[in-house]
N, C-alpha and C positions, 0 to 999 in steps of 0.2 A: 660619594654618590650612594646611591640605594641601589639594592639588586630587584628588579624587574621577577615578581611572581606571575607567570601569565602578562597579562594584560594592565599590570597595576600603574605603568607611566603617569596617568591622570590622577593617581593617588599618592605616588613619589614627587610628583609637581607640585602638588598641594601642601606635601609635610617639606617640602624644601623652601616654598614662598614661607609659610610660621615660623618654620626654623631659624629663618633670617630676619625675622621682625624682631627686633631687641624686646621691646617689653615681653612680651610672653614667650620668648627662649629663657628670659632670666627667671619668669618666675616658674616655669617648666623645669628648667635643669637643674635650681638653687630649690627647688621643692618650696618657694613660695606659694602655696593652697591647700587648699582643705577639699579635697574630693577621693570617694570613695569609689567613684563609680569606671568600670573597666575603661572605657572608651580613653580620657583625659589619663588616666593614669600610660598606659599605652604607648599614648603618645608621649608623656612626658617622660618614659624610658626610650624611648627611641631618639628623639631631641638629645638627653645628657648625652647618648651613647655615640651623636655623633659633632655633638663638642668636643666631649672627651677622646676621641679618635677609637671608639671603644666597640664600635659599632661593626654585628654579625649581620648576616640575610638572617638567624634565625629571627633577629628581632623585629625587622620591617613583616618577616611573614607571620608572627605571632600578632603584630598590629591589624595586617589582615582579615583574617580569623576573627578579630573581638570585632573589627566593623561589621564583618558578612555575618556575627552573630545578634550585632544589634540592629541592623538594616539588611532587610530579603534585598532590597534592590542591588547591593553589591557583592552578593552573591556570587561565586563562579568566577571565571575568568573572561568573561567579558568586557570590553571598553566603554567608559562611561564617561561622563563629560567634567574634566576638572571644576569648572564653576559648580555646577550642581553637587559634587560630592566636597565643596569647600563650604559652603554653605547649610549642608547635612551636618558638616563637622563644627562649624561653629555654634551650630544651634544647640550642638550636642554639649559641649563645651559651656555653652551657657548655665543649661540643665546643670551642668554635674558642677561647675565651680559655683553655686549659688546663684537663685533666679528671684532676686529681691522686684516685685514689679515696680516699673516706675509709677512717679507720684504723677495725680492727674497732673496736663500740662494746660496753661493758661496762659498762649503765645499772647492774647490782643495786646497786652500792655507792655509787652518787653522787647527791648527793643536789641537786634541782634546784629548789624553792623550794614557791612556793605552791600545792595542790590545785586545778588548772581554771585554771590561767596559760598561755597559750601561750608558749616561750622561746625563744629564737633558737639555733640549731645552732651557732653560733661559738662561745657561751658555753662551749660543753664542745671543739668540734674549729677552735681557731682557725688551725691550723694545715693544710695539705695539701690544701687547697679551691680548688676555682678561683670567680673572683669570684661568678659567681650562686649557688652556693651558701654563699659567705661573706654575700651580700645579700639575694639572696632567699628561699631554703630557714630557715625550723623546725622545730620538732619540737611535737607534743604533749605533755603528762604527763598521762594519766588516771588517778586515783585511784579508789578503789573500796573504802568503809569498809563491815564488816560489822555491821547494827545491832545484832547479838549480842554476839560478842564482843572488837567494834572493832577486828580484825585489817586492816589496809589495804593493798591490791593496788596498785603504781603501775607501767602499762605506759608507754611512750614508741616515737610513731611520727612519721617525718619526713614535712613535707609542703612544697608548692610553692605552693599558691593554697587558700583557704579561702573558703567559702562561707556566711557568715553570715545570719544570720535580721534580719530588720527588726521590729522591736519595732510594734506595731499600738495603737490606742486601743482603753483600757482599758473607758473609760466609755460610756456613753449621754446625753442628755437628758432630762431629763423633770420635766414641770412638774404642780405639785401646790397646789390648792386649800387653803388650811387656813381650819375653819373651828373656832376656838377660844372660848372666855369669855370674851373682852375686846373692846369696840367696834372699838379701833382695830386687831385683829387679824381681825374678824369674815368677811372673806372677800376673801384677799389669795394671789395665784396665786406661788409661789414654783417661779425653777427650779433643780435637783438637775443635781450630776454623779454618777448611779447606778453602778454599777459591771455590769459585763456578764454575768457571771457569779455576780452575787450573791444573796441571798435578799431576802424583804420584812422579814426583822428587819432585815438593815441598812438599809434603806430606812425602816422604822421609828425606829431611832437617829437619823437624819439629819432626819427628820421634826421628833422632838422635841427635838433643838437648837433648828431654824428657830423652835420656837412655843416654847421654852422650858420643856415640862412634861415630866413623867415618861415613857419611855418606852412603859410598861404602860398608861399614857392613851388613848394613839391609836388611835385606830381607823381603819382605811384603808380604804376604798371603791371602787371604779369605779360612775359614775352616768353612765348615757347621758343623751341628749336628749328619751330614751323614757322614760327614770324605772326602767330597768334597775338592781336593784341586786347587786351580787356584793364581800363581801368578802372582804377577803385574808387569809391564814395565814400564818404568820412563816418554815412550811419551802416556802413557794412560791419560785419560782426570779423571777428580775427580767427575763426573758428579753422576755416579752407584757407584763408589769404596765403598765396605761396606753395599752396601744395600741389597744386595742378599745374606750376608755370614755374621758371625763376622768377625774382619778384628785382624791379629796378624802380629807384627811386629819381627823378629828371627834375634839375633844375633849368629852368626858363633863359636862354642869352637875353644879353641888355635889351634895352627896349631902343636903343638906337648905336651903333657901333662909335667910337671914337673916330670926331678928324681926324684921318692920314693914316691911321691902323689898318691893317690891312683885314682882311675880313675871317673870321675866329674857323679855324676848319679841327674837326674833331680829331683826338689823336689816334694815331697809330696803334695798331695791335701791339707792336713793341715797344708803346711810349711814345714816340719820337715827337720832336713841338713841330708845331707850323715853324716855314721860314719865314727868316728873321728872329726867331726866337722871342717873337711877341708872344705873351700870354693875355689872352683877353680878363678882365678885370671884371671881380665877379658882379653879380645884377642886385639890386636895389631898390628895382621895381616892386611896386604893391600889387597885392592880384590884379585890382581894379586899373593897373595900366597895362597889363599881358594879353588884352585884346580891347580892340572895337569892334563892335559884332555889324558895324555897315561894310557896306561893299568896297567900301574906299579904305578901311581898316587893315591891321595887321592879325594875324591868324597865328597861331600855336600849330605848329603839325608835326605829330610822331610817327615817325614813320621807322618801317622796318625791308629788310632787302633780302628777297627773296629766290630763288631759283630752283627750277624743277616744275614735276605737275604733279596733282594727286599725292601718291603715297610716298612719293622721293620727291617731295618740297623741302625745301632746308632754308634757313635763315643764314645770311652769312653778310660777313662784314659790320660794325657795332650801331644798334640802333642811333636815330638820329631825333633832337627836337629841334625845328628851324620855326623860326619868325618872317612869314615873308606878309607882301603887301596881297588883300584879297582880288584887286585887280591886275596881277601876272596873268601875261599867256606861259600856253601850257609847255613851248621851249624857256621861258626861262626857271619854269619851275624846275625844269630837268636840269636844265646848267647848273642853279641852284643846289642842287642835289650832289650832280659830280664834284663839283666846286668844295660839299663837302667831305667827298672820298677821294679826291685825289689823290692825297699821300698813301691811297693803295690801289691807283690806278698802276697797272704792270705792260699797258696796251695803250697805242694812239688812238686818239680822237679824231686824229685829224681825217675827212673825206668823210665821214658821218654825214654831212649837210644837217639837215631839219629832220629828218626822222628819227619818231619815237623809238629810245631804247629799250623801254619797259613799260609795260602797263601799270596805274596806278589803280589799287580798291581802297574804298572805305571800308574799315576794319572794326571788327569790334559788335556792331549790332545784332541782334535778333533777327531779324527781315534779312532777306539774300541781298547782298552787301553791292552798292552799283560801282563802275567802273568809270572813273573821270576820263572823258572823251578827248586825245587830241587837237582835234578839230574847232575844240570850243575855246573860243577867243578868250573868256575868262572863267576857266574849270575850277577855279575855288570860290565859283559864286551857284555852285548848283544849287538848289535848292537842297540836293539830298547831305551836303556840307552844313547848311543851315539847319537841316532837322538834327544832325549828328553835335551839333552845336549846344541847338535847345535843348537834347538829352545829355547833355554832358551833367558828368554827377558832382554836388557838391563837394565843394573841399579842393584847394589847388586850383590856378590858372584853369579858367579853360580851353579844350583843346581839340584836335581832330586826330584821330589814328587811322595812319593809311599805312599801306603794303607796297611797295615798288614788287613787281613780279616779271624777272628778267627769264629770257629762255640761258638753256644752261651753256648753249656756243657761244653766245653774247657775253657771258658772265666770263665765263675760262678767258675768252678772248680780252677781255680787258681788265679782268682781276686776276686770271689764273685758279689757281686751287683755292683761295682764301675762303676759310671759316669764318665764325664766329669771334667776335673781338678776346683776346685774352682778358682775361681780370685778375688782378691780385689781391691774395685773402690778405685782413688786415687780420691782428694777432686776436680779436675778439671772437673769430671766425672759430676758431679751434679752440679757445676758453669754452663758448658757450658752450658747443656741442660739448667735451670732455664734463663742463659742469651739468647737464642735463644727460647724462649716460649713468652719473654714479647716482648711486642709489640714494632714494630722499631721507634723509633723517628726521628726525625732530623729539626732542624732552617732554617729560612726561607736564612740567608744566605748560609745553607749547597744546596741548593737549587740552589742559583745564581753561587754557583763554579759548580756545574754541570751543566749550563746552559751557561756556559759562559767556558766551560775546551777546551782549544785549541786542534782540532783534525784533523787528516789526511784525504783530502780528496781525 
């Protein structure tokens, strides 16, 4: 190391980057040159001194001294900026090992290699340089193609020090719920490395990798803790997705259940299968068969279960996507619904008659959200279901997001305490975070491709 006079760090930075540049340590320490002048001499006793392990403070402070004697700026003990006094020094250096000027240069006809390559000055003037600019000094070539009619401009300018870009992380984190057709995929938190500027269709592709099904399947969600629901569109940006919500990816049940199967009921917080240990067989359907949008059609609804008012509303029990016909009355939507919580129903049904358990909202829009009416003989044919339709966002089946909103006697009384459905993290979940925690790396080459990547102007 060097001993610190003052404030010299930015000067001991500088003689320790030359020091370690072979060419001119060799010919500094092996007294390869011809210079008389304080500055390089200086240095090239301080260089041997700490090859040779031979090296005092008096000698870094005598270096000192000759700079602040030949530049007022470095004067004193003041901090100054390593580039700028590395550059002072090389100029200097210049000067005192010979400043042969180069010969005029006459780029038009010469031709110097690849588009966006930085090349070394010597390659064209090895000759009448003095050593720093045989070592240190290149040149640019910029290219400049015309997307018309591919006429291409190539300037060339010399430089001394360049200033490169550091390549930054691309991706994000983000962990995603999928809750698919198959037991053993039934609600399994997988983590994604997103990309930072991407949209939700690719987020969508990466989705249905993870679950294996068609991309046109998925459907993406954010589902608060409130039973918020908001889904996504395929031109939405990846910037938010997930941050304000957990984010759950749904695939669509079959589009008609198997003869004699009994009917698909989602699993348990602890797993457990429907009885008989049927597993429903996953779906196959194309978007274009996941709805008819007439009355007589079959409908997408997501819905979510909620209990409390205001500020102690809670979601609880695992969100649901059901397939039903658009002409049910409003008890068999509900039957429909229990039908699929059963396996955490902890309370009889039985002496209920026909009264509504829970109120049902459309979820999700801007406008204050209406409430599907008991009384209406066929409440998936409101009109505000059909607007909720037409605004459904590209990308993924589409769908309807409703709210079930139980009071919380009703809820205890037939669920008890139940939360929210448990999920189990798959191993990617903990990868990704640990690989987006450590700090980003990257080579001094990853550096030149970014500095050098052909772009649009």
């Amino acid at each position: 190391g060097l001993r610190n006079h003052g404030n010299t760090c930015f000067m001991n930075a500088v003689v320790q980057c030359l020091s370690n540049t072979a060419p001119l340590a060799e010919a500094l320490a092996l007294g390869r040159y011809r210079a008389r002048a304080e500055v390089t001499q200086r240095l090239a006793v301080l260089v041997r001194a700490l090859w040779t392990r031979d090296y005092s403070p008096r000698l870094s402070a005598e270096f000192k001294n000759i700079v602040s004697k030949h530049s007022s700026q470095f004067r004193g003990n003041a901090q100054h900026d390593a580039l700028e006094f590395l550059l002072w020094l090389l100029d200097r250096m210049h000067e005192d090992l010979g400043a042969a000027s180069l010969p005029q240069q006459t780029h038009g006809s010469e031709k110097v290699g690849d588009p966006g390559v930085v090349h070394p000055a010597t390659a064209q003037h090895p000759h009448g340089q003095s050593f720093v600019q045989s070592h240190f000094q290149a040149q640019y070539r910029s290219s400049l193609t015309c997307p018309h009619c591919l006429k291409q401009s190539n300037t060339f300018d010399p430089f001394l020090c360049i200033s490169l870009p550091i390549p930054l992380r691309q991706t994000r984190a983000l962990n995603v719920t999928l809750v698919l057709q198959s037991e053993c995929w039934r609600f399994v938190r997988v983590g994604l490395a997103v990309p930072l500027l991407g949209t939700v269709a690719q987020l969508r592709e990466m989705v249905a990798r993870e679950g294996h099904i068609p991309p046109e399947q998925v459907i993406l969600a954010e589902v608060s803790p409130k039973g918020f629901l908001r889904s996504l569109g395929d031109v939405e940006e990846l910037g938010s997705v997930g941050q304000g919500a957990p984010l759950y990816a749904f695939q669509p049940p079959p589009t008609r259940p198997p003869t004699g199967c009994p009917r698909s009921l989602p699993a348990s917080p602890g797993g457990a299968q429907p009885e008989g240990g049927q597993h429903p067989p996953p779906s196959t359907a194309r978007s274009s068969d996941c709805l008819s949008r007439s009355t007589g059609g079959r409908i997408l609804l997501l819905l979510c279960n909620t209990a409390g008012d205001g500020p102690s509303l809670a979601r609880f029990g695992p969100p649901l996507l059901l397939r039903e016909e658009r002409s049910i009355s409003w008890q068999q939507l509900q039957q429909s619904i229990l039908g699929h919580l059963r396996d955490l129903l902890c309370g009889d049904l039985r002496g209920q008659g026909a009264e509504a358990l829970f109120r049902i909202r459309l979820a999700g829009g801007s406008e204050p959200c209406p409430y599907l009416s008991p009384q209406d003989p066929r409440p998936l044919c409101h009109p505000a279901v059909d607007r909720a339709l037409q605004q459904s966002r590209a990308g993924g089946p589409p769908h309807v997001n409703l709210t079930a909103e139980w009071d919380i006697s009703t809820k205890e009384r037939l669920f008890g305490s139940i939360q929210e459905e448990v999920v189990e993290d798959a191993e990617s979940v903990g990868l990704q975070q640990r690989l987006h925690r450590e700090q980003h790396s990257c080579t001094l080459d990853d550096c030149f491709q970014l500095y050098t990547k052909e772009e649009q102007v």
